[in-house]
Backbone as CSV, one residue per row, in Angstrom:
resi,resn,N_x,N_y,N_z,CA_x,CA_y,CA_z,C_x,C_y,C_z
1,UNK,6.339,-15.274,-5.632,5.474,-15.035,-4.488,5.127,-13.545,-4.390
2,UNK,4.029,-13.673,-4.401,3.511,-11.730,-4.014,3.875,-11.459,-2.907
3,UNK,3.724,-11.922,-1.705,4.132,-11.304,-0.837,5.899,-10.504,-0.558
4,UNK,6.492,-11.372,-1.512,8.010,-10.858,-1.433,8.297,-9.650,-2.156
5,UNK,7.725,-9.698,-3.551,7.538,-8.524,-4.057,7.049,-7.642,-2.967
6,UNK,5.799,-7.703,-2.379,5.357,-6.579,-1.974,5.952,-5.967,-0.376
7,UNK,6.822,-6.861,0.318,7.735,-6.435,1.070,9.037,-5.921,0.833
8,UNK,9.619,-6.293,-0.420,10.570,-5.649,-1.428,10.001,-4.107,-1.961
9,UNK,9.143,-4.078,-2.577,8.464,-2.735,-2.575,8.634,-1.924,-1.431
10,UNK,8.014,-2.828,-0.026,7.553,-1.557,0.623,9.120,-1.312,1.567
11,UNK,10.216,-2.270,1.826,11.520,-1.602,1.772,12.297,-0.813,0.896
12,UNK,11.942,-0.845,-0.691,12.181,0.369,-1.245,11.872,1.452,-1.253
13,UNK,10.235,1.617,-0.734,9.761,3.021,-0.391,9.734,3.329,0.706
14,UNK,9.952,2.546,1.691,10.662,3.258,2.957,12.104,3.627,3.028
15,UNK,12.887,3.042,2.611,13.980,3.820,1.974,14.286,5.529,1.566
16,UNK,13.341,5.330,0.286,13.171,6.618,-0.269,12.328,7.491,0.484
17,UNK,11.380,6.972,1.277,10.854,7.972,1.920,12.006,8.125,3.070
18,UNK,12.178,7.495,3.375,13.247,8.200,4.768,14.494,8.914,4.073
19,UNK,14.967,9.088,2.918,15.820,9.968,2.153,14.972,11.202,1.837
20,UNK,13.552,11.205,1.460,13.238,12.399,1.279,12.226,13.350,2.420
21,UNK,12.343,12.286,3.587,11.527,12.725,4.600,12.146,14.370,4.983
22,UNK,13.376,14.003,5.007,14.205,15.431,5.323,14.441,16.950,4.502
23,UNK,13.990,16.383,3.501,14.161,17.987,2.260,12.667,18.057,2.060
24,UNK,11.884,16.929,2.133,10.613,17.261,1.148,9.666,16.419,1.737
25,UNK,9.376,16.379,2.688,8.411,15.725,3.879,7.001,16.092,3.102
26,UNK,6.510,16.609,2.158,4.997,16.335,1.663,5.191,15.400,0.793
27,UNK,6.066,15.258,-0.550,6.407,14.061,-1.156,6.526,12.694,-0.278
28,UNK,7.106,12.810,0.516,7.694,11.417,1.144,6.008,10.769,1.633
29,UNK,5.309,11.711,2.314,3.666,11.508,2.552,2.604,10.828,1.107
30,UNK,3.404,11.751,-0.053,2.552,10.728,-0.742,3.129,10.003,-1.255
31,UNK,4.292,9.594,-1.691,4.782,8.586,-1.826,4.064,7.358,-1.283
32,UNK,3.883,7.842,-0.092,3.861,6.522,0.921,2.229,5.756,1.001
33,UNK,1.416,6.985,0.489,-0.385,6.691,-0.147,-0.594,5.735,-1.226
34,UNK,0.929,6.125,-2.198,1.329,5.571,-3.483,1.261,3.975,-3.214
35,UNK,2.265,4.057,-2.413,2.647,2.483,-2.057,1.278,1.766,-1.126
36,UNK,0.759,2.597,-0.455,-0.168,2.100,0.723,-1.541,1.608,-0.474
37,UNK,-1.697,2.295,-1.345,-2.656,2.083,-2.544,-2.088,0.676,-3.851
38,UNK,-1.251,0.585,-3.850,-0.473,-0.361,-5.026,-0.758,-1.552,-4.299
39,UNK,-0.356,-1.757,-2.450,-0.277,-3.116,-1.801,-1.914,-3.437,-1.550
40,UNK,-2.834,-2.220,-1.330,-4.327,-2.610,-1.426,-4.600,-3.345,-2.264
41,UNK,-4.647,-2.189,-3.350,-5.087,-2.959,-4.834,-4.577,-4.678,-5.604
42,UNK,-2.888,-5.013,-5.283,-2.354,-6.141,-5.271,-3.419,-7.220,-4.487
43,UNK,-3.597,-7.160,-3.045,-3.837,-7.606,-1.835,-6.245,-7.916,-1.994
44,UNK,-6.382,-7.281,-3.143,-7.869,-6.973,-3.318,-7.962,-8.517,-4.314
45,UNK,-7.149,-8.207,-5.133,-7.487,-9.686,-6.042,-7.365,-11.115,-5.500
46,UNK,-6.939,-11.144,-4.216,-6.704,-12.293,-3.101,-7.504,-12.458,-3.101
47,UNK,-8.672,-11.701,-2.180,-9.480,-11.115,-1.546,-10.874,-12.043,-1.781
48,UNK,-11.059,-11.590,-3.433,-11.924,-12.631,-4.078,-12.143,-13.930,-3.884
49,UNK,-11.202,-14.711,-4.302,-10.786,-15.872,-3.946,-11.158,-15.763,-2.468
50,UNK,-11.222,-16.019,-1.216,-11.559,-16.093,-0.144,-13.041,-15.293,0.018
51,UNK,-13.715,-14.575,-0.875,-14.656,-14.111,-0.636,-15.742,-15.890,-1.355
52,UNK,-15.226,-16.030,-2.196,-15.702,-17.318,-2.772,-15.618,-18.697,-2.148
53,UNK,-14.443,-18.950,-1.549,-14.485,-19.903,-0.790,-15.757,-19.912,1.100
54,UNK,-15.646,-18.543,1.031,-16.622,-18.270,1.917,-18.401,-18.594,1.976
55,UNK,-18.638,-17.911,0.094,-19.896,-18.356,-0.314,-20.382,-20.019,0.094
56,UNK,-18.599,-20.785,-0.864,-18.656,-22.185,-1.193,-19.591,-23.207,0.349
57,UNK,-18.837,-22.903,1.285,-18.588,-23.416,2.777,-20.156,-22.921,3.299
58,UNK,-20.455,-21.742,2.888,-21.711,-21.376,3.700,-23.026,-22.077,2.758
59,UNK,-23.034,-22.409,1.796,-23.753,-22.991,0.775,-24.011,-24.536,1.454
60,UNK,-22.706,-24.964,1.438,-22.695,-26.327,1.538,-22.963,-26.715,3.319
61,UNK,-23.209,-25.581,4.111,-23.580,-25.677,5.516,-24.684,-25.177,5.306
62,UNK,-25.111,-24.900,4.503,-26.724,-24.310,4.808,-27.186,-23.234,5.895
63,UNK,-25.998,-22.094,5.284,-25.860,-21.169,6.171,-26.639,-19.690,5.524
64,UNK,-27.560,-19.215,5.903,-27.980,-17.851,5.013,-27.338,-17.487,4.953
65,UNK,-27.011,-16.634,2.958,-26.412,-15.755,2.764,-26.686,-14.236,3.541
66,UNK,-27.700,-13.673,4.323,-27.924,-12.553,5.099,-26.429,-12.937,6.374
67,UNK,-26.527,-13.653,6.533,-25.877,-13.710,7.807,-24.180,-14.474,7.484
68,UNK,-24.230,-14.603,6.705,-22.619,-14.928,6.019,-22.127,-12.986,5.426
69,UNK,-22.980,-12.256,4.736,-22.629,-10.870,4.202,-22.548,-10.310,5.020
70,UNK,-22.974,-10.257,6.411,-22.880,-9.573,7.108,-21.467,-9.475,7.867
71,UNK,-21.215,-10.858,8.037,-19.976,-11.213,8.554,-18.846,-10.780,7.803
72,UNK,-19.260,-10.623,6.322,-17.713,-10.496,5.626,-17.974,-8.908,5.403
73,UNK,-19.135,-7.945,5.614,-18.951,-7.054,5.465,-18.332,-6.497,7.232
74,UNK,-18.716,-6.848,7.892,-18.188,-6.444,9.154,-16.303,-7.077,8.947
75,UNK,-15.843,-7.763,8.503,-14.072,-8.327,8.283,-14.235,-7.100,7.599
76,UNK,-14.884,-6.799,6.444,-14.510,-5.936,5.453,-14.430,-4.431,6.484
77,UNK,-15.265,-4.265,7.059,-14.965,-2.832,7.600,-13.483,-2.823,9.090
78,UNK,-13.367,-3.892,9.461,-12.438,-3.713,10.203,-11.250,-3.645,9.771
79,UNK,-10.961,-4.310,8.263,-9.687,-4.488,7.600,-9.646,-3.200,7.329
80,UNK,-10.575,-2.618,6.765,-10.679,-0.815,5.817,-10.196,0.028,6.717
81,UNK,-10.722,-0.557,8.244,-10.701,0.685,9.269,-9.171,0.380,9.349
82,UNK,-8.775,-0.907,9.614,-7.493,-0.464,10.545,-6.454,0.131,9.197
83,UNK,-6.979,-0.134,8.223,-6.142,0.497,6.822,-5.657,1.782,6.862
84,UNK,-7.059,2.344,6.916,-7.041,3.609,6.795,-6.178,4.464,8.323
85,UNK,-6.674,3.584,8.934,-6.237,4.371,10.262,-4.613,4.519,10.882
86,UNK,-4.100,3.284,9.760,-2.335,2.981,9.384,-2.262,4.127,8.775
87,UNK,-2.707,4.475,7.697,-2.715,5.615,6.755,-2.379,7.238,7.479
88,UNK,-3.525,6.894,8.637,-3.187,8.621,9.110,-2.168,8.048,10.162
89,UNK,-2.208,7.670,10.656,-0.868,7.531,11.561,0.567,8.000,10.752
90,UNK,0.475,6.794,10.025,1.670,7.038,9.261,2.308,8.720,8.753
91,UNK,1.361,9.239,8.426,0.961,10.466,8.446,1.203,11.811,9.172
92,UNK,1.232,11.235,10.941,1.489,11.758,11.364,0.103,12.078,12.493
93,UNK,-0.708,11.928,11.924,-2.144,11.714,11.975,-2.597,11.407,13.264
94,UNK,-2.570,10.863,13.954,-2.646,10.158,15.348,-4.681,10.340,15.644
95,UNK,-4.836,11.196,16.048,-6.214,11.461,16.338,-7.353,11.256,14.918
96,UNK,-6.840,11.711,14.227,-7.810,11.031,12.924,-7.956,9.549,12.728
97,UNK,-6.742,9.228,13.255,-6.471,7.499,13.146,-7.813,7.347,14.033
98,UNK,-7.560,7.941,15.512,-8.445,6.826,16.441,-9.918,7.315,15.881
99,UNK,-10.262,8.492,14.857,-11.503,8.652,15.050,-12.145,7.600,14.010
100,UNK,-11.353,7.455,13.277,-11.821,6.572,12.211,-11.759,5.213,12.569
101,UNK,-10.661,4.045,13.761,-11.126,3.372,14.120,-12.563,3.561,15.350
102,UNK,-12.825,4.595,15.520,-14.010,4.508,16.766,-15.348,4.597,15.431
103,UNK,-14.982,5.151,14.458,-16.248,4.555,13.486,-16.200,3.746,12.597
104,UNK,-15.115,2.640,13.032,-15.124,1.439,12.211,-16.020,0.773,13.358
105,UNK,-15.410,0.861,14.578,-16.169,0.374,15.864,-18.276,0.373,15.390
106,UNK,-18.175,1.442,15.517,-19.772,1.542,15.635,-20.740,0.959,14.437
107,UNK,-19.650,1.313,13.226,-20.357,0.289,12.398,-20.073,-1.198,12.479
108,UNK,-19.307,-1.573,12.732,-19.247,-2.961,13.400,-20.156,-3.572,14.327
109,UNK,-20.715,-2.476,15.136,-21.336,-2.440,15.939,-23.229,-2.836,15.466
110,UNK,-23.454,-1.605,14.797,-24.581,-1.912,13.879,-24.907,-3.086,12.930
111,UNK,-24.240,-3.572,12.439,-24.114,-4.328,11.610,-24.106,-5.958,12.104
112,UNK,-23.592,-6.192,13.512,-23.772,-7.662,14.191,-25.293,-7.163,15.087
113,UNK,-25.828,-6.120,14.977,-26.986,-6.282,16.038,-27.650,-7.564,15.480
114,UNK,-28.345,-7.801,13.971,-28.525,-9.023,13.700,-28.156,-10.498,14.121
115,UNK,-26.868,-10.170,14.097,-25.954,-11.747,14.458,-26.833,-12.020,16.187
116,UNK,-26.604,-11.202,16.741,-26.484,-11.397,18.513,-27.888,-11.195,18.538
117,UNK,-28.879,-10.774,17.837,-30.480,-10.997,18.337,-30.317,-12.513,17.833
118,UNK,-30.166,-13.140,16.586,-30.255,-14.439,16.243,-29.543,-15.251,16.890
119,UNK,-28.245,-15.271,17.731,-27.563,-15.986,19.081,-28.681,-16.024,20.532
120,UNK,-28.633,-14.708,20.929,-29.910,-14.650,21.787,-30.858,-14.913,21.705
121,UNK,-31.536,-15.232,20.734,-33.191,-15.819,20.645,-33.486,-17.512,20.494
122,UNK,-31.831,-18.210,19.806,-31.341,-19.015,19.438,-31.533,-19.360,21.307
123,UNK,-30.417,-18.937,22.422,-30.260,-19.166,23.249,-31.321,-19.265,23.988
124,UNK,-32.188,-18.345,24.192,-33.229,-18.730,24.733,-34.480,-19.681,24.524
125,UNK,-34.410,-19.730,23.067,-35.298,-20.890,22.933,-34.752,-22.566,23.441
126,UNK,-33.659,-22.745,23.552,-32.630,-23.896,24.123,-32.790,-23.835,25.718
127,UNK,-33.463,-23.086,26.214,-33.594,-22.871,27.862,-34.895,-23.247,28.015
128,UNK,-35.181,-23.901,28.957,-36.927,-24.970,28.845,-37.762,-23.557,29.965
């Protein structure tokens, strides 16, 4: 199972980082990019697979691909954001964290204006 590995991993490098947090606190930081990059990259080849089963389902509903990409690029930017924003925290980071979720926000934001004009126009044409 991947997932055991990759919780086995990331108790070994929290380990070692909390042994070297104390002599050598810039190592222990990247260490921890090390690992935060290995469980991405593992966690990306999933990814696919569910990006495909997504196509499959919207195909067979007769769903536009414009409005299925949009959706998985908006998952895609909220997963990235809250990634990254683990990243600076972890870090130490705190305020970089929130700035980077407040511009995961806005592109999230941009990116469903489509969805919600096509709900709203949807809605109003259903109103006599």
């Amino acid at each position: 199972m991947d997932i055991i590995q990759i919780v086995g991993l990331g108790f070994v490098v929290t380990l070692l980082i909390m042994i070297l947090k104390r002599e050598r606190p810039e190592i222990a930081v990247q260490l921890s990019l090390v690992l935060v990059t290995i469980i991405f990259l593992l966690v990306l080849s999933k990814i696919g697979v569910v990006l495909n089963l997504f196509r499959d389902l919207a195909e067979k509903a007769n769903i536009s691909y414009t409005y299925l990409n949009t959706i998985l690029k908006i998952i895609g930017i909220a997963y990235i954001t809250e990634f990254g924003a683990q990243v600076c925290r972890d870090a130490g980071e705190g305020a970089i964290a929130g700035k980077i979720e407040f511009a995961g926000k806005v592109f999230i934001m941009v990116l469903a204006i489509p969805i919600i004009a096509l709900v709203l126009d949807t809605i109003v044409r259903l109103i006599p």
